[in-house]
DOZAVEX-763505 format. One record per residue (C-alpha): x, y, z. Coordinates in steps of 0.02 Angstrom, whole numbers, plus 32768, in hexadecimal, padded with zeros to 4 digits. Each point is the difference from the previous one (the first is absolute). Example, Ala and Ser with C-alpha at 12.3 -4.5 7.8 and 13.67 -1.06 7.14 Angstrom:
<nodes>
82677F1F8186 804580AC7FDF 
</nodes>
This chain:
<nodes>
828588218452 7F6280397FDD 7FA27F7A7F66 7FE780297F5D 7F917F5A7FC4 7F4E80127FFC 7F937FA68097 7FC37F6B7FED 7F3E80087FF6 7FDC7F2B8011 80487F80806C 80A87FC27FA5 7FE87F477FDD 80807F6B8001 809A80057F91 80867FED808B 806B7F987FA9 7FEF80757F6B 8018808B8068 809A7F988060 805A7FF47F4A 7FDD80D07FC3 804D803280AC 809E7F807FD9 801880597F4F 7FE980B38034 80867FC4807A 807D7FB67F68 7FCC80747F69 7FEC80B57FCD 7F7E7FDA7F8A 7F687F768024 7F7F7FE77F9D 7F607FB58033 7FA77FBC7F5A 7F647FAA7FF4 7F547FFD7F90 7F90807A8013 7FA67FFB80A7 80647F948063 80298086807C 80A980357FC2 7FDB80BC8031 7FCC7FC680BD 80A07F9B802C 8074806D7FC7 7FB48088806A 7FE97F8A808B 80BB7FCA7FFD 802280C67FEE 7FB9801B8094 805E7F96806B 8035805680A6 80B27FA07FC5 7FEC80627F5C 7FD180938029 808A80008081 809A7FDE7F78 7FDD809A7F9D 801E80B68063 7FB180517F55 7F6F7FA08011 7F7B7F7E7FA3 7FBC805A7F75 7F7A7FB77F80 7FEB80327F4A 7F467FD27FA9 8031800A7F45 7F717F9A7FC8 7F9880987FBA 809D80327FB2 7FFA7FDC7F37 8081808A7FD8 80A27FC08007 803D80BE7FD6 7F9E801C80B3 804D7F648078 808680738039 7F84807B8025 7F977F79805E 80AD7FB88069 800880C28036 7F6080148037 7FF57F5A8065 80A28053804A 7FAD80998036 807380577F93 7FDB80AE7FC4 8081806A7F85 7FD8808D7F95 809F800E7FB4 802D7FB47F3B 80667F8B8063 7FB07F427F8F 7FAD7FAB8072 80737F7C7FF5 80808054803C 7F9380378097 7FE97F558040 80C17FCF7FEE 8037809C805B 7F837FD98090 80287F508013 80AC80047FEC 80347FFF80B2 7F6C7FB58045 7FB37F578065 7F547FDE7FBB 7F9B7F807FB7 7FA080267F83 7F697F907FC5 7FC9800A7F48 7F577FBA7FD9 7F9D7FDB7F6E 8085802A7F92 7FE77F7A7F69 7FA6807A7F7A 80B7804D802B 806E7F7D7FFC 8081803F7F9A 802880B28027 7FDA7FB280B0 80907FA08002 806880897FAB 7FD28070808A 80267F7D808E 80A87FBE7FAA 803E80BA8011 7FD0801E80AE 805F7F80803C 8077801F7FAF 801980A78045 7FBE7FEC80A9 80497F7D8073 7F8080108097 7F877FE87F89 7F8B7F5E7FFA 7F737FE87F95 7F6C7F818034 7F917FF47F4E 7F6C7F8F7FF3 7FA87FE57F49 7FD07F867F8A 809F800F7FBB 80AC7FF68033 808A809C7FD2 808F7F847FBF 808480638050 80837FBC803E 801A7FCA80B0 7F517FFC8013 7FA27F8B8063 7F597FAB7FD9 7F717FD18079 7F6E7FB37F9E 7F6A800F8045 7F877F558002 7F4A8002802D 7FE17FD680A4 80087F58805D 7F577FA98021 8002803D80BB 803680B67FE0 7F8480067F7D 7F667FCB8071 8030806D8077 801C80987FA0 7F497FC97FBA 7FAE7FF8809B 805480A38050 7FA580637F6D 7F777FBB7FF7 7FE2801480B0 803780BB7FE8 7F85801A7F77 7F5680348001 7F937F948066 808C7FB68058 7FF97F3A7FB6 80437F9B8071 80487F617FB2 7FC27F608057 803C7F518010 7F747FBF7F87 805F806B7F82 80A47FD88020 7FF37F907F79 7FB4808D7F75 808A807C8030 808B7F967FDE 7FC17FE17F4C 7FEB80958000 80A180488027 804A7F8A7F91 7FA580117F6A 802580C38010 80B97FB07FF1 8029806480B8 7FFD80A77FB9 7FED80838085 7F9F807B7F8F 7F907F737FC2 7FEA7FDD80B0 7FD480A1803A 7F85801E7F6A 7FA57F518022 7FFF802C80B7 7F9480A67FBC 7F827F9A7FBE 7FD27FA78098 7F9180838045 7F7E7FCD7F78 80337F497FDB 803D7F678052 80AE7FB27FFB 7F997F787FA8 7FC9807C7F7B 8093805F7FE5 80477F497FE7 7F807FCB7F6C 801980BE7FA5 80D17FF57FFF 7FD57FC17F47 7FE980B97FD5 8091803A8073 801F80987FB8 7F4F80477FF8 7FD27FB180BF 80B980658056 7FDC80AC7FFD 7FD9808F8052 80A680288076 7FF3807E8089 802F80B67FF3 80AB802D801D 802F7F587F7F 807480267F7F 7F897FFC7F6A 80577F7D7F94 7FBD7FAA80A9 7F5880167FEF 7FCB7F6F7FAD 805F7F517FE0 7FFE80217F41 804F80B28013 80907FA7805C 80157F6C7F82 7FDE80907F73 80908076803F 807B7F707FDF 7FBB7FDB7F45 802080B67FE8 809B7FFB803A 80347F607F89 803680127F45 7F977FBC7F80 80597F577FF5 80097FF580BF 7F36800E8000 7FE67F7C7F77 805F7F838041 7FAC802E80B6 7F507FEF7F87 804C7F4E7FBB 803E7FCA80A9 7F697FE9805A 7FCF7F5B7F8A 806F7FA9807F 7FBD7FC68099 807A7FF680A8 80AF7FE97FCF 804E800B7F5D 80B27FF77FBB 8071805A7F76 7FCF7F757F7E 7F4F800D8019 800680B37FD3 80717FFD7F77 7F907F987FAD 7F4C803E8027 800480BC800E 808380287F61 7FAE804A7F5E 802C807A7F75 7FEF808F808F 80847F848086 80857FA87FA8 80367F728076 80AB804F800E 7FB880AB805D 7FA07F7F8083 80797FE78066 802480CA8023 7F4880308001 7FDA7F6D8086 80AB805C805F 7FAA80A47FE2 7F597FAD8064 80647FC28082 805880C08015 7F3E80288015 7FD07F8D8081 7F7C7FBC7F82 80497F617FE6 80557FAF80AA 80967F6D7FE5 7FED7F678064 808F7F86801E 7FB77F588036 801E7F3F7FD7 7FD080237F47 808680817FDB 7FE180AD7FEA 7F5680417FDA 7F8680867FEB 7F66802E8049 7F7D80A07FFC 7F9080268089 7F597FE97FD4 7FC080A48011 808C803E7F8D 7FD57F6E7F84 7F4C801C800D 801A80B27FD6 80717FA27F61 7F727FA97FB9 7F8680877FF1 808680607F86 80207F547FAD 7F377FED7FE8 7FEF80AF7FBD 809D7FDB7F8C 7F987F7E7FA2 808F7F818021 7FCD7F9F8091 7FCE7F6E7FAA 80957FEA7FA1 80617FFF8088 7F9F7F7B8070 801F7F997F56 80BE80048007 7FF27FE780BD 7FA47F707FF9 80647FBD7F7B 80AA80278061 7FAC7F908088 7FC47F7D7FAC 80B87FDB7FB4 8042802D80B5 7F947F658030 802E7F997F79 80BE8017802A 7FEE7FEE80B9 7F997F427FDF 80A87FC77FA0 80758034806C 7F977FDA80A0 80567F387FDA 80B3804A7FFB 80818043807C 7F9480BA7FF0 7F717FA1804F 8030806C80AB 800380957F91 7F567FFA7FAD 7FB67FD780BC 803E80AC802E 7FDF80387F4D 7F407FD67FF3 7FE9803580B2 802280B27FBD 7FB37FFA7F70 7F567FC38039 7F9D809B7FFC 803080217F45 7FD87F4B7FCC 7F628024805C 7FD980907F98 80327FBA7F6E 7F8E7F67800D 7F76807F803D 801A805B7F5E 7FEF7F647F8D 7F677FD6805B 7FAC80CE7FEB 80337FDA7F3E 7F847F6E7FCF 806C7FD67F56 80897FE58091 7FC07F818073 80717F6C7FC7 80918078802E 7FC1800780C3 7FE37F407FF5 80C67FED7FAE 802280768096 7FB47FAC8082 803B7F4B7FCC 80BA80297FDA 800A804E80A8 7FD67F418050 80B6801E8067 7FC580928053 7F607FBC8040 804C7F4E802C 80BD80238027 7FE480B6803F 7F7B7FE4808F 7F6F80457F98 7F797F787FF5 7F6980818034 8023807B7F84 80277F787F6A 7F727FD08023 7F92808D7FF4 8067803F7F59 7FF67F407FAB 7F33800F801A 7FEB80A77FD5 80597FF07F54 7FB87F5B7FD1 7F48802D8016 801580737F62 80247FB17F5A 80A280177FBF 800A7F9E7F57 808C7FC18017 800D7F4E8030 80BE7FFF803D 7FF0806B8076 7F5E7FED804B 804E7F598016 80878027806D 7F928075806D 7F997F528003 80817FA88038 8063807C8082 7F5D801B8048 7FF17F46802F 809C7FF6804B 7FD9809F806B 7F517FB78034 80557F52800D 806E806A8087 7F7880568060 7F987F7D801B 7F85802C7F8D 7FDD7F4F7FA4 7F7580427FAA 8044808E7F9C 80A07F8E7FF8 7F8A7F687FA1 7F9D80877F9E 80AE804D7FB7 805F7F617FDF 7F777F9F7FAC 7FD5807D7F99 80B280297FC2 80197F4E7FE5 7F727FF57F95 802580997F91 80C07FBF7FFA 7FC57F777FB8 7F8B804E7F95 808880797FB7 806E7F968003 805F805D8080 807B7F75804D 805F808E8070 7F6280388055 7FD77F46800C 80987FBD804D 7FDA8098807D 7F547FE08038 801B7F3F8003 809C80388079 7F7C806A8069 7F8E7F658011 80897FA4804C 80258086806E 7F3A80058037 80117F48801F 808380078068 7FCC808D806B 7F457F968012 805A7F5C8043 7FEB7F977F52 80B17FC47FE8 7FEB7F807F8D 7FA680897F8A 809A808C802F 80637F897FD2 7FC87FCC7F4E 7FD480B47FC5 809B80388032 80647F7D7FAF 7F8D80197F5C 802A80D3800F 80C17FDC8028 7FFC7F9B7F50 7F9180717F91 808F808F804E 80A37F967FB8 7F967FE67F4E 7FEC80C17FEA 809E800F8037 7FCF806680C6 809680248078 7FC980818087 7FDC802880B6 7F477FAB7FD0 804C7F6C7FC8 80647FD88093 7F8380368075 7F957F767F95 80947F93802E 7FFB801480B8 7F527FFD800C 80027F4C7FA9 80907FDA8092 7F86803C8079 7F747F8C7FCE 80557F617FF7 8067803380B7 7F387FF08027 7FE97F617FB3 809D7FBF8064 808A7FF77F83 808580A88052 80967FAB7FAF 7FBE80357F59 7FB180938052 80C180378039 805C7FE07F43 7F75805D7FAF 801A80A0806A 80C67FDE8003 8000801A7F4E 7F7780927FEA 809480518072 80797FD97F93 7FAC804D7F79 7FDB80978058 80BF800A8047 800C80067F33 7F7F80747FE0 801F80818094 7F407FC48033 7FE7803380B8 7F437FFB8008 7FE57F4C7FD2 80B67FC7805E 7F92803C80AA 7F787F767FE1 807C7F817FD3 807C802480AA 7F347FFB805E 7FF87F4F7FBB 80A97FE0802A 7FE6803380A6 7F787FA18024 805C7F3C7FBC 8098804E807A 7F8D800280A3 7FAC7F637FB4 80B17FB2800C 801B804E80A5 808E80747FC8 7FC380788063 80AC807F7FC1 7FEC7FE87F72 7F4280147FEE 801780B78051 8091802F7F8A 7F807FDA7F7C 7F70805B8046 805D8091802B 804A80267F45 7F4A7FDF7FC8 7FB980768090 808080947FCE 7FCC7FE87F3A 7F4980098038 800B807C8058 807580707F96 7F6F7FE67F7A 7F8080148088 7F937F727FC0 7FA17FF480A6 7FD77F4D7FC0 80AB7FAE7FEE 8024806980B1 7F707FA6805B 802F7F597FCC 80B08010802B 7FC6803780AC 7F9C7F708021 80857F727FD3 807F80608065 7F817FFF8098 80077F3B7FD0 80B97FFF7FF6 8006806980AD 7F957F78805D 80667F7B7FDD 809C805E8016 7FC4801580CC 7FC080B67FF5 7F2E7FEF800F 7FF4809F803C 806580527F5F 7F8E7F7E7F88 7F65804D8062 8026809D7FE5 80387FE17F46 7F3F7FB97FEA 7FB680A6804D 805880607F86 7FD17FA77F60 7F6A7FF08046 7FEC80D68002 80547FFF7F45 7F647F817FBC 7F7780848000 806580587F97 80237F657F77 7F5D7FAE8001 7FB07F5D8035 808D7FC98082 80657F647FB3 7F767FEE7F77 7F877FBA8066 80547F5E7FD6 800D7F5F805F 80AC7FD57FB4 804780BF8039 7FBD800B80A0 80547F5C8029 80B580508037 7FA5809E806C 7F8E7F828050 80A67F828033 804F80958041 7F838042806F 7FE17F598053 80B17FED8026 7FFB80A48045 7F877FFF8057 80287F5B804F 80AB804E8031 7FBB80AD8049 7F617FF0803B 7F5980497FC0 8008808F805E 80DA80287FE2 7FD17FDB7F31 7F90807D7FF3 804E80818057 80957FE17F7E 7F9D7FF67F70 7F96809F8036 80B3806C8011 80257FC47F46 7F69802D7FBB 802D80BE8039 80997FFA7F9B 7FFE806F7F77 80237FA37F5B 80CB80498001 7FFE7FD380AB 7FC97F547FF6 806E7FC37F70 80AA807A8059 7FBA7F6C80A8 7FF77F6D7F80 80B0801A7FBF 805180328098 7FC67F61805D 8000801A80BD 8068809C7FFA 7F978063806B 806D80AC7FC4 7FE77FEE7F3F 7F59803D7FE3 801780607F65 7FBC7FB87F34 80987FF37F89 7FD980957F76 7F647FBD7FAD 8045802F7F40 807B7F827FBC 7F717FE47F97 7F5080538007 7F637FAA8064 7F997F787FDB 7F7A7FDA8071 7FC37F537F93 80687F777FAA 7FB87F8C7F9A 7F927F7F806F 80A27F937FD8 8073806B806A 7FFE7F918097 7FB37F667FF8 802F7F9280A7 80247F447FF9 7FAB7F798052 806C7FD8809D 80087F3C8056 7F597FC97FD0 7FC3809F8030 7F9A80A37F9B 808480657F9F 8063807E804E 7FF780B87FCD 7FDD80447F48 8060807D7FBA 7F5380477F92 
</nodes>
């Protein structure tokens, strides 16, 4: 049967599982529907499926393709269906009528594109075709889907990372001057690709531009995305010229509330949910009870994309769509109003997360703030851009101290605490707490500097202000420092001094009984682990209360360690293992790192060097990514330095480091799936990291090791 589809006049690129699913549908349906945003290559699949030797071959009548997406008439569609047909009549039959007499007894496939500006009499049309002719099947691809019934939906997503690079470098080596893509720019062209969200027109306009720039340069001039991507080849449909004529073709295609809340959507940055929404984008122009249809009416477009992921369902707009958003929001006027009531929606977002963070939703604000971070990013950004506003990004920054600490996010606290505290806020309470928080995180990194710079000044102002919360918090800190710097008898008194300034103001949270274990861990130091044990027996207690998970894994760690002290070698890798699957569920790299050394100590003296060897090459690959490995502390080191003499002395120099060298190429997943499985050479596979979110720090009192017969303490939780 002689084809009806147009040739193809590029290479066809990737999509084969895409192309896979289309081919399963045409197979099950009599009406699929490929939707997608504009540019994503909706038009190209469906002809590409269409053209399937397998297609072709299922329809005697033939593949025929229908362009309606010059068609604004929908008085001329018919006309338009007829003419795709071939059909000619020059009687007063309708036209209508035309097409249901000549497909009445026919096999054909016929493939409607660009049909959104028509949706409605589209679908009329369709609905009745079927209806009427049962060797009839319709392939449609637009930006929106018909709504019939018994239709079937394919939507579209940009491209992967590797489809995307490779439909890159096909055009651009295509294009004038034939760029070839090298090596060196691997790198480039993946940001690239990615920051063009995988978008095959986007791709194929940027791949235009490289016969007078650089990957490099195209790269630094994506800021102005829309005026950088034009200039599409002839033969391009013209709402493909340019990346703003495809973007603009959908806003004309949107009603006036769907374009506003498009214009008030693109505050949010990343992922956003229902909530969110209801609250920042409604005004007398969006009531909050016509939200929820008008964000349905964006997904129908393809301009807003659903995403089902640990956080529930949630929302998300490219960022070429939501870049083409925010200049109608600017030229409304209302932009800043808007970035108000988004940062506001944050900052009590933050606030709630910090009090339930010490509660039995402590796994769900892990996953919560995970989400979230690139809004409470640009919401502390915005409070710093407004100068009246800077205490705001300092609240910000402080009350997110669980995030940084408990969610493995020590570098960036870091850089957000010092960026917000070198303006002036005014407001002593919370440049206090960003005082404070920041200690801890330097405290954490190693950086004893910033750590003594913070906490001494925040003690001083506390005191000064009278502040005794942001007191009791940087004495706490100090303790913390202490202990991390080998001064026990100093850990110990500032962190007896913190845990009683917290009962006077009345303190109960995951701070306070990490204050608590970090006091056990100090005088397990100074030789006393009996009181070490019953203080970290009843911080888990409280937390069983409490739902408290986070703390509970530094307790168990401390545990642990008085169990291998004592020789119960069982019982010491029980303990280590429900403290290794919290860790690691939370991803706090630091808690992770200590666990893995102890149970390297535990797997020595249980008769497996080799396993303990290769135990120590894995934590010793995780370190880099933590900071100074076990604090640079005498007292820490103590339990790694045990283990790898017994190991060694059991192996062999040469059989140790081979073991320890095969650890350190363990993935992180990989090394903690080896830790819990013991020896089990076939279980090689990390327990889902997301009970709770991912820490990669813990308070310095996380771990602290004991002294052991007469010997340096063991291992250290911190």
């Amino acid at each position: 049967m002689r084809s009806h589809l147009p040739s193809e006049l590029n290479r066809f690129v990737g999509r084969e599982r895409e192309l896979a699913a289309l081919h399963g549908l045409l197979t099950e349906s009599r009406l699929t529907t490929v939707v997608g945003v504009g540019g994503v290559g909706k038009s190209r699949l469906a002809l590409r499926a269409a053209s399937a030797a397998s297609v072709q071959e299922r329809y005697c009548d033939g593949v025929w393709p229908a362009d309606l997406s010059t068609v604004t008439d929908p008085g001329l569609l018919d006309h338009a269906v007829m003419e795709a047909l071939g059909l000619t009549d020059h009687t007063s039959r309708p036209p209508r009528r035309i097409l249901l007499d000549h497909l009445a007894d026919r096999s054909l496939l016929l493939v409607l594109d660009g049909f959104e500006q028509l949706v409605d009499a589209c679908a009329e049309l369709v609905c009745e075709l079927l209806r009427h002719s049962p060797g009839l099947r319709v392939l449609a691809a637009g930006r929106l889907p018909l709504r019939l019934a018994g239709e079937r939906l394919l939507a579209l997503a940009p491209m992967d990372d590797e489809d995307a690079v490779t439909l890159f470098a096909d055009r651009a080596a295509a294009g004038r001057g034939g760029s070839t893509l090298t090596d060196e720019r691997a790198a480039a062209t993946l940001e690239l690709c990615r920051r063009l969200d995988g978008i095959p027109l986007a791709l194929e306009l940027a791949a235009g531009r490289l016969g007078a720039l650089s990957v490099e340069q195209v790269l630094r001039r994506l800021d102005d995305r829309f005026r950088l991507l034009t200039g599409g080849g002839r033969g391009v449909l013209a709402r493909h010229q340019t990346l703003r004529t495809t973007i603009g073709w959908s806003h004309e295609l949107c009603t006036p509330a769907q374009r506003l809340l498009w214009a008030r959507l693109s505050v949010f940055a990343g992922q956003f949910d229902l909530e969110a929404v209801e609250y920042i984008c409604v005004g007398p122009d969006l009531p909050p009870e016509s939200v929820l249809d008008v964000v349905q009416e964006l997904l129908d477009h393809s301009l807003v994309v659903r995403e089902d992921g640990p956080a529930g369902l949630r929302y998300r707009m490219l960022d070429t769509v939501r870049e083409y958003g925010a200049d109608w929001l600017a030229a409304t006027g209302d932009a800043e109003r808007l970035r108000r009531r988004h940062r506001d929606w944050y900052l009590g977002l933050a606030t709630w997360c910090e009090l339930d963070w010490f509660s039995p939703r402590q796994a769900e604000v892990a996953v919560r703030v995970e989400a979230e971070l690139p809004n409470l990013r640009a919401a502390m950004d915005h409070s710093l851009d407004c100068g009246q506003d800077t205490h705001l990004a300092q609240y910000l920054a402080g009350t997110l101290w669980f995030c940084w600490v408990g969610c493995g996010r020590l570098a960036e606290g870091a850089h957000w605490l010092t960026q917000v505290l070198e303006a002036d806020g005014g407001h002593d309470s919370a440049r206090l707490k960003a005082l404070w928080v920041l200690g801890y995180v330097s405290v954490l990194r190693g950086d004893t500097a910033a750590a003594i710079a913070a906490l001494h000044e925040c003690r001083e102002e506390a005191e000064r202000t009278g502040d005794a919360v942001a007191r009791a918090y940087a004495v706490h800190r100090m303790g913390c420092l202490a202990l991390v710097s080998d001064d026990m008898p100093r850990a110990e008194e500032l962190l007896r001094a913190a845990l009683a300034q917290y009962e006077e103001i009345g303190e109960l949270n995951s701070n306070v009984l990490m204050a608590r274990i970090e006091l056990a861990m100090a005088v397990a130091f100074l030789g006393h682990l009996e009181e070490a044990v019953v203080m970290c027996e009843q911080v888990v207690e409280v937390c069983a209360d409490h739902g408290e998970r986070w703390a509970r894994a530094y307790a168990l760690y401390v545990l642990g360690y008085a169990a291998w002290h004592a020789q119960d070698l069982g019982r010491a890798r029980a303990l280590l293992t429900e403290c290794l699957v919290i860790d690691h569920a939370f991803h706090d790299l630091l808690g992770t790192v200590l666990a893995l050394e102890l149970m390297a100590l535990v797997a020595v003296d249980g008769g497996d060097p080799a396993e303990a060897a290769v135990l120590q090459g894995a934590a010793e690959g995780i370190w880099p990514s933590v900071g100074l490995p076990l604090f640079g502390s005498a007292c820490f080191n103590a339990a790694h330095v045990l283990c790898e003499e017994r190991a060694r002395g059991r192996l062999g120099d040469p059989a140790y480091e081979t073991f320890r060298t095969r650890g350190r190429g363990l993935g992180l997943d990989a090394a903690v799936a080896r830790a819990l499985a013991g020896t089990d050479e076939t279980a090689r596979e990390a327990p889902p990291a997301r009970d709770a979110p991912a820490p990669e720090t813990r308070g310095p009192a996380a771990s602290r090791s004991v002294r052991s017969e007469g010997t340096a303490g063991r291992s250290a939780e911190r």
